[in-house]
C-alpha positions, 0 to 999 in steps of 0.5 A, spaced: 479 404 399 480 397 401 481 394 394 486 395 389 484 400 384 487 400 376 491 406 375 491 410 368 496 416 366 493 421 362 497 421 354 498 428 355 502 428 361 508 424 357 508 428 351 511 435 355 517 431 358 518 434 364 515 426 367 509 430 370 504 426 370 496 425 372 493 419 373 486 417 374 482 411 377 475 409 374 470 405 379 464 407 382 467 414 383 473 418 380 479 418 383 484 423 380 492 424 383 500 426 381 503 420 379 509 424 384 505 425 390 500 419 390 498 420 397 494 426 395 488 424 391 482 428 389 475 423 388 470 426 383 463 422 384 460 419 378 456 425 375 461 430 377 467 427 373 462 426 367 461 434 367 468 435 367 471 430 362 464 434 358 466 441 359 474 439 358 472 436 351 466 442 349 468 446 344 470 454 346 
């Protein structure tokens, strides 16, 4: 990663308190991390991150 990445915080991670947070970044791929532990990243192409936002989102 050679350039700057825009990171967000996901809302929900504020609403429990605990200041645990997860932040993710959208470009070309997904990237996703702990916003206490910023070295550790979990990067999602294009096409996996949109099946996982559609499998979280889908009604059980």
């Amino acid at each position: 990663m050679t350039r700057e990445r825009t990171w967000r915080k996901s809302t929900f991670s504020s609403a429990n308190g605990s200041g645990e947070c997860v932040e993710v970044s959208l470009a070309h791929n997904a990237l996703v991390r702990d916003s206490k532990n910023t070295g550790a990243v979990l990067t999602f192409s294009a096409q996996a991150w949109q099946a996982l936002v559609g499998q979280v989102k889908a009604p059980s």
